[in-house]
C-alpha positions in Angstrom: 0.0 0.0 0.0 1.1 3.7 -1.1 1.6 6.1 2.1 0.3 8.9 1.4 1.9 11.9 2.2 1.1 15.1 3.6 4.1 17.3 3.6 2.2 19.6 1.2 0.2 20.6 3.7 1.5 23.6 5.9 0.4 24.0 9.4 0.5 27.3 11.8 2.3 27.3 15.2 4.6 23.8 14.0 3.6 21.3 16.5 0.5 23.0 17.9 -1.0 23.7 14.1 -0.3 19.9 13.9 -1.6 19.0 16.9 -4.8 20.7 16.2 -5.3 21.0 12.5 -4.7 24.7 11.9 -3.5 24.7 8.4 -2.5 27.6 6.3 -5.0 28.6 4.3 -4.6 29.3 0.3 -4.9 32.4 -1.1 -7.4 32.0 -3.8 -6.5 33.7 -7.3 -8.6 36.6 -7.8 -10.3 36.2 -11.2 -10.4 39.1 -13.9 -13.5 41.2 -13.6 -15.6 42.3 -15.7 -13.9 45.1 -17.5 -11.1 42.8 -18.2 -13.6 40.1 -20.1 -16.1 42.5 -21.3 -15.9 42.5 -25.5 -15.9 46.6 -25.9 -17.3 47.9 -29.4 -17.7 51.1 -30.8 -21.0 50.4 -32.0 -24.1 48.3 -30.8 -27.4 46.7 -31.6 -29.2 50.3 -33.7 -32.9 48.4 -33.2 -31.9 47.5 -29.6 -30.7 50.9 -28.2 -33.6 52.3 -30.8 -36.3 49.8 -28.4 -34.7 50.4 -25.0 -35.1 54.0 -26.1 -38.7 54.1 -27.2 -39.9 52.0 -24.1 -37.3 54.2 -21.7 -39.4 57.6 -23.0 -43.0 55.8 -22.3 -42.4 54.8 -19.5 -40.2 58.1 -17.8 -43.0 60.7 -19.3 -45.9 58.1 -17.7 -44.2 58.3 -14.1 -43.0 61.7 -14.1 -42.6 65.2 -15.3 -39.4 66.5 -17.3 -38.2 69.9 -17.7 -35.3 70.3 -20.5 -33.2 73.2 -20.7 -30.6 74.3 -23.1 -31.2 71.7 -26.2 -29.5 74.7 -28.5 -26.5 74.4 -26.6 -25.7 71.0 -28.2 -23.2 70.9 -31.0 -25.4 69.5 -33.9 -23.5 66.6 -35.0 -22.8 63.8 -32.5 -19.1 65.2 -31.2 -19.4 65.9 -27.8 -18.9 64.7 -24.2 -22.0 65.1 -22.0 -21.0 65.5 -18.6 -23.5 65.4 -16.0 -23.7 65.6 -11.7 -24.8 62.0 -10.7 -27.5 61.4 -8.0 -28.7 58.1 -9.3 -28.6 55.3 -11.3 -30.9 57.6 -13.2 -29.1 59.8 -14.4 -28.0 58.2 -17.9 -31.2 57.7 -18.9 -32.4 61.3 -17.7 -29.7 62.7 -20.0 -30.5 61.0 -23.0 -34.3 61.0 -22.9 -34.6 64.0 -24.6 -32.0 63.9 -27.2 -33.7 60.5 -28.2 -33.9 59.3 -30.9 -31.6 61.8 -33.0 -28.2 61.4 -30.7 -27.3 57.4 -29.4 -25.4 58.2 -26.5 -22.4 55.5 -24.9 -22.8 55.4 -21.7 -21.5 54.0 -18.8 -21.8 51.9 -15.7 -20.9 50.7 -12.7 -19.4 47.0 -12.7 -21.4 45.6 -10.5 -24.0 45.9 -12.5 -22.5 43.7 -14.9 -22.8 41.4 -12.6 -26.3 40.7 -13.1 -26.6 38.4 -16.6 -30.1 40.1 -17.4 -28.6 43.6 -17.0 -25.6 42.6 -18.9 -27.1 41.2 -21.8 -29.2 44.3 -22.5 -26.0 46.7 -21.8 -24.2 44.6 -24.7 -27.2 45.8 -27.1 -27.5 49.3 -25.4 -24.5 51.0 -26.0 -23.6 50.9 -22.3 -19.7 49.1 -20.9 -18.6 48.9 -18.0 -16.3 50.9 -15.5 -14.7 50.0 -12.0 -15.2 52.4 -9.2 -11.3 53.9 -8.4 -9.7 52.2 -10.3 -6.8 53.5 -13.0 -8.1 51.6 -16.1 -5.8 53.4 -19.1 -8.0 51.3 -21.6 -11.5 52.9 -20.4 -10.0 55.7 -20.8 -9.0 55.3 -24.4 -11.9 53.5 -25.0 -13.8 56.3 -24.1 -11.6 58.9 -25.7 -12.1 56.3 -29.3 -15.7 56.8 -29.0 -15.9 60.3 -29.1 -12.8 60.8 -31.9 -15.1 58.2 -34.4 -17.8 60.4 -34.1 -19.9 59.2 -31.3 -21.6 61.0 -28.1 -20.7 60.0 -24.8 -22.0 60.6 -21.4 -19.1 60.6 -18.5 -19.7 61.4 -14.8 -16.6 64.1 -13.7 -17.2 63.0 -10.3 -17.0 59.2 -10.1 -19.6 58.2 -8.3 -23.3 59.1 -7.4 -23.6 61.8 -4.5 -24.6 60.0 -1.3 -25.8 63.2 0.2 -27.6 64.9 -2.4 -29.2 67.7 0.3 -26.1 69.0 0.4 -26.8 70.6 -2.8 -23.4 70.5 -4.4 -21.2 68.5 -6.4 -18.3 65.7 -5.1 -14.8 66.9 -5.8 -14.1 65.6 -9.6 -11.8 63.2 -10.8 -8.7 63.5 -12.3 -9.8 60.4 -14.8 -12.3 62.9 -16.0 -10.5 65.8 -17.1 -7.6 63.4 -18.9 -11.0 62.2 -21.5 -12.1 65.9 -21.3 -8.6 66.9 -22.7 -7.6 64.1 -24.9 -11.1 63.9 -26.4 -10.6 67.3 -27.9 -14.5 68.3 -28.8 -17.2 70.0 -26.8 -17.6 69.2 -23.1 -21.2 69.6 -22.2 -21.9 70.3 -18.6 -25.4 68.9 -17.7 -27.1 69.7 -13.9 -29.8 66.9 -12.9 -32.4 67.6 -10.2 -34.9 65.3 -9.4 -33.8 62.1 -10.1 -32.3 61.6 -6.4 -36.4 61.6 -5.8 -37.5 59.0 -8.2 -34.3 56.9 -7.1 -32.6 57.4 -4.3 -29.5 55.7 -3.8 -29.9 52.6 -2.0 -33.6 52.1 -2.4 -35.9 50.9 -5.1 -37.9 53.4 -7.8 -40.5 55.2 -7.0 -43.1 57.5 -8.8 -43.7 59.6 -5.4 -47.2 60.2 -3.7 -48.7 59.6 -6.9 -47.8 59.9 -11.1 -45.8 62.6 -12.6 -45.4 64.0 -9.0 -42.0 63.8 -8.9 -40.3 66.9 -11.5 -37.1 65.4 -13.0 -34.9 69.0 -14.3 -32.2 68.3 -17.0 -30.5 71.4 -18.1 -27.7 71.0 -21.0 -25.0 74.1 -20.4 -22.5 75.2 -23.3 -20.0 74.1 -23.9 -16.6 74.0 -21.9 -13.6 76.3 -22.3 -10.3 73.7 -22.5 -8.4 74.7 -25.5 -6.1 76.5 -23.5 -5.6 73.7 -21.1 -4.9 71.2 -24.3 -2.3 73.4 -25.5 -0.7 72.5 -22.2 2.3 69.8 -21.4 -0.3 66.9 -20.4 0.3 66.8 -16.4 -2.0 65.7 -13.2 -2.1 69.7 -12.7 -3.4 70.2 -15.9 -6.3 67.2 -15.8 -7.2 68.4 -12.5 -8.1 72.1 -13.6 -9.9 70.3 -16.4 -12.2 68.7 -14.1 -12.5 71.6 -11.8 -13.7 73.9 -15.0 -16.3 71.3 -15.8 -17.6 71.3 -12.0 -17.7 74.8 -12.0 -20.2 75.3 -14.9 -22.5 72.4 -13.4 -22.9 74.5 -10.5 -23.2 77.3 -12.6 -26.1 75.8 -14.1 -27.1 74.7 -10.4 -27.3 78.5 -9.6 -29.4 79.2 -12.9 -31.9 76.8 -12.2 -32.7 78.0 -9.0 -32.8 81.6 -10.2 -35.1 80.6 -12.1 -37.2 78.4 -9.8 -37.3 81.8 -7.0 -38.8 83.8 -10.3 -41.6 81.5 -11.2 -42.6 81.3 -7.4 -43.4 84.8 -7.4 
């Protein structure tokens, strides 16, 4: 009979890890996520993102009220960055409601969203690919920048993540991420200021139509476009990325102010 033995097993404490079993455990090999396996394309399912569309518009104007601002500020052909404050998961479709069905929009998404096969499926026809939260991906980012230098229109949060504390009625701190795409994109960066959607989703809980339908006012208000050309004649640097970002922050609470200007006026 074969002995078999067990010197491949490593115990803690020598003789008392032998004595009472307390082996080493293995680290287990973390796997590639999802942004390392997910097939990125410049272009999706047209009659899907078309569908998702036309079903997104029904069912938004059906549950509550939308008040667009500042369409003519849009470059009319499909070269721009939209950048918009996030206060839920929302937001992307808030944005490009209205511009439906004339400007597809790329959008994008948390990870762990991918997560979910349903939600990944329809993201693959949908025009949306994932991002990981903090992380320094350099082929988002030139994924990103790709998108928008072949002619497309994409949506990109300058602050990272949704606001947890959107009563506080101000913007997180951007990213530096968001300013290198801003720069190295080199077309329009449209600043966009959201209310209303931290209502109809708040973070952490489920969707909700308020008291009853179309009680809830959802405000999207599309600003002009961003100065940067001075900034891209620049030596690329951190310092220079950061001022990006801190420009396009600026006009969104620019448009913050002008919205409630504008909501003090029509009180009166």
């Amino acid at each position: 009979m074969t002995e078999v033995s067990d010197s491949s097993t490593k115990y803690r404490y020598g003789f008392l890890g032998r004595l009472f079993g307390w082996k080493v455990e293995k680290k287990k090999l973390k796997g590639a996520g999802i942004t390392e396996t997910y097939q990125y394309k410049y272009s999706t399912s047209r009659f899907a993102y078309y569908l998702v569309g036309a079903f997104s518009i029904i069912f938004a104007n059906l549950f509550w009220k939308f008040k667009v601002e500042g369409k003519e500020n849009l470059p009319k052909n499909m070269h721009c960055i939209l950048m918009p404050n996030h206060l839920s998961h929302l937001d992307s479709f808030a944005v490009g409601i209205p511009l439906y069905p004339k400007r597809p929009i790329h959008f994008i998404a948390d990870e762990k969203l991918f997560r979910n096969k349903i939600f990944r499926r329809f993201a693959s026809h949908a025009n949306v690919f994932p991002v990981r939260k903090g992380a320094k991906q350099v082929h988002i980012v030139k994924y990103a920048t790709n998108v928008v230098k072949y002619g497309g229109t994409m949506l990109w949060y300058p602050e990272g993540q949704r606001h947890k504390q959107p009563w506080l009625n101000k913007c997180n701190p951007g990213k530096i991420g968001s300013g290198w795409i801003a720069i190295e994109t080199n077309v329009p960066v449209i600043p966009v200021f959201l209310r209303g959607t931290e209502k109809a989703m708040p973070v952490g809980k489920p969707i909700t139509w308020g008291r009853r339908f179309r009680s809830i006012e959802i405000v999207v208000k599309y600003g002009k476009s961003v100065y940067l050309d001075d900034l891209r004649q620049l030596p690329k640097s951190r310092e220079v990325a950061q001022q990006a970002v801190d420009r396009i922050i600026a006009a969104i609470e620019e448009l913050r102010h002008e919205v409630d200007r504008n909501a003090k006026v029509d009180r009166k």
